[in-house]
C-alpha positions as CSV (number, residue, x, y, z in Angstrom):
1,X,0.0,0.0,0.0
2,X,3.1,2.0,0.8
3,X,4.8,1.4,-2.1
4,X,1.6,2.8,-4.6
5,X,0.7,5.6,-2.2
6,X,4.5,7.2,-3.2
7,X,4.2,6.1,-6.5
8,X,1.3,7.8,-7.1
9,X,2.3,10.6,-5.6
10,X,6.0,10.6,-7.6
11,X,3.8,10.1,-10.9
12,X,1.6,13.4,-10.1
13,X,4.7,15.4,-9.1
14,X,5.9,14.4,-12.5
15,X,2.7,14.9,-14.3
16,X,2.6,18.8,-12.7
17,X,6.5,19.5,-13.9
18,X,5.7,18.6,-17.1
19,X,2.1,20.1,-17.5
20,X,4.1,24.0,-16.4
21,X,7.6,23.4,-18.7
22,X,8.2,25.5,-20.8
23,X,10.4,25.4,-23.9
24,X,12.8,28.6,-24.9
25,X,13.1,28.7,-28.5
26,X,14.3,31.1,-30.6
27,X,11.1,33.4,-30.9
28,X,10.2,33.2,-27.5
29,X,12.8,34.6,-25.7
30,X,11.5,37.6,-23.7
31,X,8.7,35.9,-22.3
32,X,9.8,32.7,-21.1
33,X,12.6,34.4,-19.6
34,X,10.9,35.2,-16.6
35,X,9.6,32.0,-16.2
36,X,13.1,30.2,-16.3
37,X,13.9,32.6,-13.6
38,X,10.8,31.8,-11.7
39,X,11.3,28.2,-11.7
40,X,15.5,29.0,-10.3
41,X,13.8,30.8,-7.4
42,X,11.0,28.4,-7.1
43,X,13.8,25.7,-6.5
44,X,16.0,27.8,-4.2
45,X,18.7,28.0,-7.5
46,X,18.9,31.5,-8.9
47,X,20.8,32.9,-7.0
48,X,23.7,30.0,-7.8
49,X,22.2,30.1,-11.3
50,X,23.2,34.0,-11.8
51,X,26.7,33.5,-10.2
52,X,25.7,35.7,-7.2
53,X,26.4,32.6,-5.0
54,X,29.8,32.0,-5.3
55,X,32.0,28.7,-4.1
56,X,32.0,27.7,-0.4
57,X,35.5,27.6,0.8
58,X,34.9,24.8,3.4
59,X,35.4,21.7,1.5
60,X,32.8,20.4,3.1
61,X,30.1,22.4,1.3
62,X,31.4,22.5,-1.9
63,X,30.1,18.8,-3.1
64,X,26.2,20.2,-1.7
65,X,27.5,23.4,-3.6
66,X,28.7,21.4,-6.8
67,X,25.3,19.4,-6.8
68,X,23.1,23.0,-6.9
69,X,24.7,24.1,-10.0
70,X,24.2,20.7,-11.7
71,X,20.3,20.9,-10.8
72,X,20.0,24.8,-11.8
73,X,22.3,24.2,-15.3
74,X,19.8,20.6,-15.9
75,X,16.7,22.9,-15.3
76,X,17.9,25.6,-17.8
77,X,18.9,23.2,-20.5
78,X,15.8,21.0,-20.2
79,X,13.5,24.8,-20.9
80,X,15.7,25.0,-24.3
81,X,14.0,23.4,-27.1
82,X,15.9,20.1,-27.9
83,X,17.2,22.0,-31.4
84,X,19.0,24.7,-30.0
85,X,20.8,23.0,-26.9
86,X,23.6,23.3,-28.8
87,X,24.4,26.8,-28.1
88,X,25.0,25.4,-24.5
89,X,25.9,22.0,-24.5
90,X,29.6,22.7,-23.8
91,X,28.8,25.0,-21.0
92,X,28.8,23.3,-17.5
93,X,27.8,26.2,-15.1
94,X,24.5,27.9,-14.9
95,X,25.7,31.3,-15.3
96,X,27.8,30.8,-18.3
97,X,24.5,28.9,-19.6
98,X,22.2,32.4,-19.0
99,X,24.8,34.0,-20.3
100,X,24.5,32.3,-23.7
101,X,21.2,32.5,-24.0
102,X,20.8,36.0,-23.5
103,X,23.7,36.7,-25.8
104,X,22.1,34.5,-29.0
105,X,18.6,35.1,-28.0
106,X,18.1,38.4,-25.9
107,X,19.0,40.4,-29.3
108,X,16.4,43.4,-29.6
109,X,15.5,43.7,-33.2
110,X,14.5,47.1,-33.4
111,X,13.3,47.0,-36.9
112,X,10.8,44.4,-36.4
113,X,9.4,46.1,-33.5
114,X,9.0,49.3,-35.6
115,X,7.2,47.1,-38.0
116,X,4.6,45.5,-35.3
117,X,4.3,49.1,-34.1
118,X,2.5,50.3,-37.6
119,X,1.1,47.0,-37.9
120,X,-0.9,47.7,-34.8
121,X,-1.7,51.5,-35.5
122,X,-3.2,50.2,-38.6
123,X,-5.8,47.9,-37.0
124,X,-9.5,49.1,-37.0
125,X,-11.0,47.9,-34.0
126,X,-14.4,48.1,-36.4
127,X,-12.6,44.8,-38.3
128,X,-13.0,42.6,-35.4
129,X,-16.2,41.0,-33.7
């Protein structure tokens, strides 16, 4: 009885993860930003995630220390859609890993945005039901 009661309770901890994941591709950048970061904080890992939690020097935290920034650099690669892990599959720290991202994705495109703008001034709310 044991044994299903923590099953079932592993497979609906499982089935919650993956109903709120998220995947970061290369349109979607801005928004699901904040929801990486949500899910560091959620987990007690931005802070190690962003570098702002820097190497114990007792040796006897730095394995516990070493184990955080596995989990927070595993949650930010499993966001990234499967296609464009590449950008940081060599990367083995979290903060090197944000770092990435925001450098390949976090690009402003100014023109585009210009071109939404007008698109938008152009609407006539009449067109709509």
């Amino acid at each position: 009885m044991e044994y299903l009661l923590s099953a079932s309770l592993a497979s609906v901890s499982v089935e919650m993860e993956s109903q709120y994941q998220v995947t970061l591709d290369s349109t979607n950048y801005f928004q699901r930003l904040s929801y990486i970061e949500d899910l560091l904080r959620s987990k007690g890992l931005y802070r190690i995630a962003t570098g702002q939690e820097k190497k114990p020097k007792d040796e006897d935290k730095v394995a516990k220390w070493e184990n955080r920034q596995d989990q927070a650099r595993g949650l930010i690669g499993m966001f990234i859609s499967p296609d464009l892990r590449f950008h940081i599959a060599e990367l083995d720290t979290p903060n090197e890993a944000l770092e990435q991202i925001t450098k390949v994705f976090g690009i402003k495109n100014e023109i585009r945005a210009h071109q939404l703008e007008n698109e938008l001034l152009t609407l006539d709310p009449n067109n709509f039901s």
